[in-house]
MIDOSE-1310 file (N, C-alpha, C; in nm, 2 decimals, decimal comma, always signed):
residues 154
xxxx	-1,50/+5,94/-7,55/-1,56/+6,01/-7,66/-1,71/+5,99/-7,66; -1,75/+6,08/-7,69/-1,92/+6,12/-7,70/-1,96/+6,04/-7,83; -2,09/+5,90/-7,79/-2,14/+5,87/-7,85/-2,25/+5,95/-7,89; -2,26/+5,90/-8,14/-2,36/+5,98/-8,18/-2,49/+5,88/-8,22
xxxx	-2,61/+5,93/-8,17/-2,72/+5,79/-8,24/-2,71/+5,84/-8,31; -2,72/+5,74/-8,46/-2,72/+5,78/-8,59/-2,87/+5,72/-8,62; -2,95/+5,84/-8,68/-3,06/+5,81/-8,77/-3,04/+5,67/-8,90; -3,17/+5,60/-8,93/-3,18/+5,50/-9,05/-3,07/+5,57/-9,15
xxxx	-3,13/+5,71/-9,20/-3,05/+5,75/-9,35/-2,95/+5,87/-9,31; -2,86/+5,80/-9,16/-2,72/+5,87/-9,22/-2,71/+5,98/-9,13; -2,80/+6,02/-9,10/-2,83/+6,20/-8,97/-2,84/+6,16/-8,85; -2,75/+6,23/-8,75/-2,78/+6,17/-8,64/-2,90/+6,27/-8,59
xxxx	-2,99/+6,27/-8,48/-3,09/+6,29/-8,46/-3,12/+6,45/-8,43; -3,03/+6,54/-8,39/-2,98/+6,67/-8,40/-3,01/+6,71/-8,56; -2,95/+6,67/-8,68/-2,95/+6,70/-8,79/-3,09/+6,67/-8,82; -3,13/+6,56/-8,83/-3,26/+6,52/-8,84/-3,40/+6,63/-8,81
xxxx	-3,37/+6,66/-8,68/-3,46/+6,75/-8,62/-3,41/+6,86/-8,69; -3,34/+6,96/-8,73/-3,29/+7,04/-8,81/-3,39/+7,03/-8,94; -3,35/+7,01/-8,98/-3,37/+6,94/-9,10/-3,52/+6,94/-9,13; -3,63/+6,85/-9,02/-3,69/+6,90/-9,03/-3,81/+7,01/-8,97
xxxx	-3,71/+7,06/-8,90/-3,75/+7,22/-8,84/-3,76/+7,31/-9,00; -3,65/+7,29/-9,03/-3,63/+7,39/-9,16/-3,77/+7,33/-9,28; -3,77/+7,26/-9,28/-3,87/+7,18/-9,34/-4,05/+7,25/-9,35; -4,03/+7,24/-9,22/-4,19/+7,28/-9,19/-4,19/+7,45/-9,17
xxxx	-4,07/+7,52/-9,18/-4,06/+7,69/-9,21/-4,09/+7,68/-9,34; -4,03/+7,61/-9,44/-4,05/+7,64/-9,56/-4,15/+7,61/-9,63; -4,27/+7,51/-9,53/-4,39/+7,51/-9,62/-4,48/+7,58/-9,59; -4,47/+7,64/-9,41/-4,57/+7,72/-9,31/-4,53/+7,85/-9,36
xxxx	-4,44/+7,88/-9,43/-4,32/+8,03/-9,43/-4,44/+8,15/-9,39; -4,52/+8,18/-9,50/-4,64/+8,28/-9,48/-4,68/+8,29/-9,37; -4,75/+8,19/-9,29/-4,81/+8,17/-9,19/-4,69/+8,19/-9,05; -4,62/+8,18/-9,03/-4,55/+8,18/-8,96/-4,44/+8,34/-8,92
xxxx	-4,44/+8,37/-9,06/-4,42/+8,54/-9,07/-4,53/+8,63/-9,04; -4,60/+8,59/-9,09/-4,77/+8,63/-9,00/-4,76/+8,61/-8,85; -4,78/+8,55/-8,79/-4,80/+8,55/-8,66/-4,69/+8,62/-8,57; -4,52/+8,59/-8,64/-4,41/+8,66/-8,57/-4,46/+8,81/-8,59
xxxx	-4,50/+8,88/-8,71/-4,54/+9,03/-8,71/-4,64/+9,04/-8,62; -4,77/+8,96/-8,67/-4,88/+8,99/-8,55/-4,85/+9,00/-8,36; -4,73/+8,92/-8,34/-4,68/+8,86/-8,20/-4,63/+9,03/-8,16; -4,53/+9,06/-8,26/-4,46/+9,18/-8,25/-4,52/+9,30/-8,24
xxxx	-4,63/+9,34/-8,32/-4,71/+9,44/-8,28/-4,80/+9,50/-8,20; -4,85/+9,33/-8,16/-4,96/+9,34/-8,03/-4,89/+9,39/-7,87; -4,77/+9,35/-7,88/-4,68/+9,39/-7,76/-4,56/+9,48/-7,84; -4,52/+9,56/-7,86/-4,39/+9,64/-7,90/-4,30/+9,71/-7,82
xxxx	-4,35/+9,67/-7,67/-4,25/+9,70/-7,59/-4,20/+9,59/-7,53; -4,26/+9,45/-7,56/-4,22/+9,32/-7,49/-4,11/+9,34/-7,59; -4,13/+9,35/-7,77/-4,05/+9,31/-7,84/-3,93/+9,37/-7,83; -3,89/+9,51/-7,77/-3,80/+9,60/-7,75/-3,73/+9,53/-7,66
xxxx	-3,79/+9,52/-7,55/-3,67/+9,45/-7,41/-3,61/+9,32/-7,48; -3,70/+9,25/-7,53/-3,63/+9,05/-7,56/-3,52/+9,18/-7,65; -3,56/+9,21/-7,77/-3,40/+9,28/-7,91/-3,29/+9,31/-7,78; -3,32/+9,39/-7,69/-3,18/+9,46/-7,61/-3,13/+9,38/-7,54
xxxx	-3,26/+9,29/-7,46/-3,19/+9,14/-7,43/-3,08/+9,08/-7,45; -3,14/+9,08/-7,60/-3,08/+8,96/-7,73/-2,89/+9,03/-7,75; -2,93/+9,17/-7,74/-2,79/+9,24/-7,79/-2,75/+9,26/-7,66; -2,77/+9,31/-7,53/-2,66/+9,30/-7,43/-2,60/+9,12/-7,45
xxxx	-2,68/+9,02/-7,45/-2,63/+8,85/-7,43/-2,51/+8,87/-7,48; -2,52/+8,93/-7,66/-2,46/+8,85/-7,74/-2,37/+9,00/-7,82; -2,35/+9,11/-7,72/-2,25/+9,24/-7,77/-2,13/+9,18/-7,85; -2,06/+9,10/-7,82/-1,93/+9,09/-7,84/-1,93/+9,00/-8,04
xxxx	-2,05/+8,90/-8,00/-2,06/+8,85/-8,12/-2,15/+8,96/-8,27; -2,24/+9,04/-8,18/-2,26/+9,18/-8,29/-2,11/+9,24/-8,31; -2,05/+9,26/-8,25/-1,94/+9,34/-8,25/-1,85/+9,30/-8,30; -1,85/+9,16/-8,33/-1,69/+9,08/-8,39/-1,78/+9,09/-8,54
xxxx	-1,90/+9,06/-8,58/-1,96/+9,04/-8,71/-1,97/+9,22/-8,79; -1,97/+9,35/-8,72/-2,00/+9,43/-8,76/-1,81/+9,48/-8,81; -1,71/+9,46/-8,69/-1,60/+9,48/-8,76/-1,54/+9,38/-8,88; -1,57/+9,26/-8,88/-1,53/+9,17/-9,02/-1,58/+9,24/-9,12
xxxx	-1,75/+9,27/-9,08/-1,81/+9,33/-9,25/-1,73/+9,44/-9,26; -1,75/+9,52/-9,18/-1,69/+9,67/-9,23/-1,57/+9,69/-9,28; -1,46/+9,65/-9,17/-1,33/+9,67/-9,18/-1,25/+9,52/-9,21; -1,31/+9,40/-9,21/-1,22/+9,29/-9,22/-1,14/+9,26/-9,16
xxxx	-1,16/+9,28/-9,00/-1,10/+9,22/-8,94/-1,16/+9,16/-8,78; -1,12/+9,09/-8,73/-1,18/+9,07/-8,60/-1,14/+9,10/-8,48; -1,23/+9,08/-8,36/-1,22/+9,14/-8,22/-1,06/+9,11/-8,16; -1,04/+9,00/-8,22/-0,88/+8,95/-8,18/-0,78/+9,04/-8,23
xxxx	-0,80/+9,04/-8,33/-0,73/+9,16/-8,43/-0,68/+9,27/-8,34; -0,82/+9,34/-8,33/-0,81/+9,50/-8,31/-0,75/+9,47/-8,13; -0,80/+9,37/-8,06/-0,77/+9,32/-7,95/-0,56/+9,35/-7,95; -0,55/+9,28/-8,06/-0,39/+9,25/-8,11/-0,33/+9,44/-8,12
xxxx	-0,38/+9,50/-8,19/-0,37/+9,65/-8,22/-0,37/+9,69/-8,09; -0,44/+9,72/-8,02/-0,46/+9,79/-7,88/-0,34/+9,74/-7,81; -0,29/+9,62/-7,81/-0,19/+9,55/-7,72/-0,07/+9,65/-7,76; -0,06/+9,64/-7,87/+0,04/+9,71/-7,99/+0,08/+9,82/-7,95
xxxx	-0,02/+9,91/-7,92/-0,03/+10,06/-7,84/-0,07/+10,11/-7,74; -0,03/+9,98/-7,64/-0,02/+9,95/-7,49/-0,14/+10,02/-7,44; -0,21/+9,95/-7,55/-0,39/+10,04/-7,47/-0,42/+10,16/-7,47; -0,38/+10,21/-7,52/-0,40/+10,37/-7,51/-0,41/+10,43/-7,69
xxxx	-0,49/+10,50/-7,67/-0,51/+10,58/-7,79/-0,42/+10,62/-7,91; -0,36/+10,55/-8,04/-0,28/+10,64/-8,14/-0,20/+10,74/-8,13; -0,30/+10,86/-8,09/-0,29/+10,97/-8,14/-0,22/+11,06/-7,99; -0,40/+11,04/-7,92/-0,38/+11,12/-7,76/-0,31/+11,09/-7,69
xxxx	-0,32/+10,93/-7,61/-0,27/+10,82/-7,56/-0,35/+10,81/-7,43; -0,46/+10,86/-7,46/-0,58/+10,80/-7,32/-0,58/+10,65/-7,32; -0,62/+10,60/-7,21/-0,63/+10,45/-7,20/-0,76/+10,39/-7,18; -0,88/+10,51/-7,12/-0,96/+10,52/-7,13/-1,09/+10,59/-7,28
xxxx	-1,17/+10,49/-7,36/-1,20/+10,54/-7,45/-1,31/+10,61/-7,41; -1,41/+10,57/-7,32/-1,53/+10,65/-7,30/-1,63/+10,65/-7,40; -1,73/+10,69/-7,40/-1,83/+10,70/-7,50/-1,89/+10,60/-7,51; -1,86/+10,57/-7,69/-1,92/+10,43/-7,74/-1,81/+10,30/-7,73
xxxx	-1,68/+10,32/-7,68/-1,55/+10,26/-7,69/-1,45/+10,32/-7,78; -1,37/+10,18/-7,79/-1,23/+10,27/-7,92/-1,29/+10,20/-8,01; -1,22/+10,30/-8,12/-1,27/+10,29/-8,33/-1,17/+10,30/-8,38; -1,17/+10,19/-8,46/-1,08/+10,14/-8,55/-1,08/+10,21/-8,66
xxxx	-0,99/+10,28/-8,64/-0,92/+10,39/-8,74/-0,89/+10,30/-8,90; -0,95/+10,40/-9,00/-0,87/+10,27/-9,14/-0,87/+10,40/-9,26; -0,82/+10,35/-9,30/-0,81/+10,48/-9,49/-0,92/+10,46/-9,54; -0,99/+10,60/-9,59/-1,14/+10,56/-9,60/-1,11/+10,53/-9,80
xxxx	-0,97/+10,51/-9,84/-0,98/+10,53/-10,00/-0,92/+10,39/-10,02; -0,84/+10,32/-9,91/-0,80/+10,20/-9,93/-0,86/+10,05/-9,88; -0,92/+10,13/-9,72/-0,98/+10,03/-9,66/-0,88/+9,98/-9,54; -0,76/+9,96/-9,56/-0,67/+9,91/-9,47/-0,67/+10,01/-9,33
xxxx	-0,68/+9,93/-9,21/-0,68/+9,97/-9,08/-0,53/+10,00/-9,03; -0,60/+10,15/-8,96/-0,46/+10,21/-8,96/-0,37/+10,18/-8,79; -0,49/+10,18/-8,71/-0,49/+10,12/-8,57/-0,61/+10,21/-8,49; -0,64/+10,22/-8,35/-0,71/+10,19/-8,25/-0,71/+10,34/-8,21
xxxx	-0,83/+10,40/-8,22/-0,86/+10,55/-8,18/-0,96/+10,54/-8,08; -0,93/+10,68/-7,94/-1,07/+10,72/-7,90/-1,14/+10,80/-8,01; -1,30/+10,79/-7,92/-1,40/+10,84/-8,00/-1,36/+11,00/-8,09; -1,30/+11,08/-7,95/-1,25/+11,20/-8,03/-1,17/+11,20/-8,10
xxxx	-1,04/+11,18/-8,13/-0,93/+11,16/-8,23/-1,00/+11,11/-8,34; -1,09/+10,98/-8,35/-1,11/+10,95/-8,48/-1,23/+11,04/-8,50; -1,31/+11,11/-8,49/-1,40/+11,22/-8,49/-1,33/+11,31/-8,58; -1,25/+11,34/-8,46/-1,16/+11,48/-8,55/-1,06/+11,46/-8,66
xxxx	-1,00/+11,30/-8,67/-0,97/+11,30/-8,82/-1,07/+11,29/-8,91; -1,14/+11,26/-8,87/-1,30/+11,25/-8,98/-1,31/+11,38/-9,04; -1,32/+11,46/-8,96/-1,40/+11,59/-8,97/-1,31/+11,68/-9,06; -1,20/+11,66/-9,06/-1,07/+11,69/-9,10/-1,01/+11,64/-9,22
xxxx	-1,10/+11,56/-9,24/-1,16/+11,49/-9,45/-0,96/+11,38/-9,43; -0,90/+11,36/-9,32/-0,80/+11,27/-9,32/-0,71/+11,33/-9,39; -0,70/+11,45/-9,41/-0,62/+11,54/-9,50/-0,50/+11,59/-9,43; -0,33/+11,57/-9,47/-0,28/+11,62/-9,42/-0,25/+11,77/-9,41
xxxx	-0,26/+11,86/-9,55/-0,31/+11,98/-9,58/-0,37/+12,05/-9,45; -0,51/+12,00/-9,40/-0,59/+12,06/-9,36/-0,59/+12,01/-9,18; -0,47/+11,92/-9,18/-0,42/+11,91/-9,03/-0,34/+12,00/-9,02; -0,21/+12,01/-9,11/-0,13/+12,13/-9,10/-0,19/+12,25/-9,06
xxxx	-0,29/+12,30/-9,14/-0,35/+12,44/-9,15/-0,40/+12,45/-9,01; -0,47/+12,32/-8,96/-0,57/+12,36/-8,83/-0,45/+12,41/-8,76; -0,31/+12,28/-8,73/-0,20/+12,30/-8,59/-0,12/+12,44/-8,64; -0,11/+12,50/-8,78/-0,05/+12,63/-8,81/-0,24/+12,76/-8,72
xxxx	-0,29/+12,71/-8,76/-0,40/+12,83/-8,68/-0,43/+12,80/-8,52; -0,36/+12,72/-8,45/-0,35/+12,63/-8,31/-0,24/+12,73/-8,28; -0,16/+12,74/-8,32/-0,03/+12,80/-8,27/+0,00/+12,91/-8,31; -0,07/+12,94/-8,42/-0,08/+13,14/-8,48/-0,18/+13,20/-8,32
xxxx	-0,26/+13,15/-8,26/-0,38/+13,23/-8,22/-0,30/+13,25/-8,03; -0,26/+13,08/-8,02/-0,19/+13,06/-7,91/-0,08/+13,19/-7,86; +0,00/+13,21/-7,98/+0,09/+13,29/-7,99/+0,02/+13,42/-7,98; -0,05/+13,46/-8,01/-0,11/+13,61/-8,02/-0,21/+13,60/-7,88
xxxx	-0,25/+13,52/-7,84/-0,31/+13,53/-7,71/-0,19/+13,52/-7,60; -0,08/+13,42/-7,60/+0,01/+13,48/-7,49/+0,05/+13,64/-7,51; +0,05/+13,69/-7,61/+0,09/+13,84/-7,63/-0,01/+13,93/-7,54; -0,13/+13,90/-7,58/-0,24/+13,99/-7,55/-0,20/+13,99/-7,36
xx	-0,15/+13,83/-7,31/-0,21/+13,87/-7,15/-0,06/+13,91/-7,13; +0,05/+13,88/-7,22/+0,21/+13,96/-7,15/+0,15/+14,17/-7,15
């Protein structure tokens, strides 16, 4: 077991230095916001590469924090969902999502996740206002035109 040196009042030396790191932000705070903006402006292409840096390092933990907020759930989750639908798309059944990846399909009136879409499927229920109405109508005008174009080439 990993020994902790414990500080006089109780903090081991980690907390301590914390503590007072945070300390000396909150008295310098002005000054110190000053010089991060000034740092950032004088170079704004240094500051571009370190951000993309920062976001290829750490994708997975942007990506577990943006689906909790949004949709309330995590990478494991949706991880769990895809297993569910043996990897492949809901709707199409690609296994390949392409693009930006697969998107977590959810009820835009409830919130509840419905499961694991490529980019286009959940595009096209989007666009499609999620309406069953107005799915009907598209796959009735899918199959009115289909029908009248096999006519034209018989």
């Amino acid at each position: 077991m990993k020994r902790v040196r414990r500080v006089g009042d109780g903090l081991t030396q980690h907390q301590r230095y914390k503590a007072q790191r945070h300390a000396y932000y909150l008295k310098n705070r002005e000054k110190i916001l000053a010089y991060n903006k000034a740092s950032r402006l004088a170079d704004p292409e240094k500051t571009r590469a370190l951000r993309k840096a920062e976001y290829h390092r750490s994708r997975d933990r942007y990506r577990e924090y943006g689906l909790k907020k949004k949709y309330g759930v995590s990478l494991a989750e949706v991880s769990r969902l895809l297993g569910i639908q043996e990897g492949m798309c809901a709707i199409c059944g690609i296994d390949k999502p392409g693009g930006r990846g697969w998107c977590v399909d959810h009820d835009h009136d409830t919130g509840a996740v419905r499961g694991v879409l490529c980019q286009g499927c959940n595009t096209g229920i989007g666009l499609l206002k999620e309406s069953e109405e107005i799915l009907k109508a598209a796959l009735m005008y899918l199959v009115r035109h289909r029908l009248s174009s096999e006519e034209q080439v018989a």
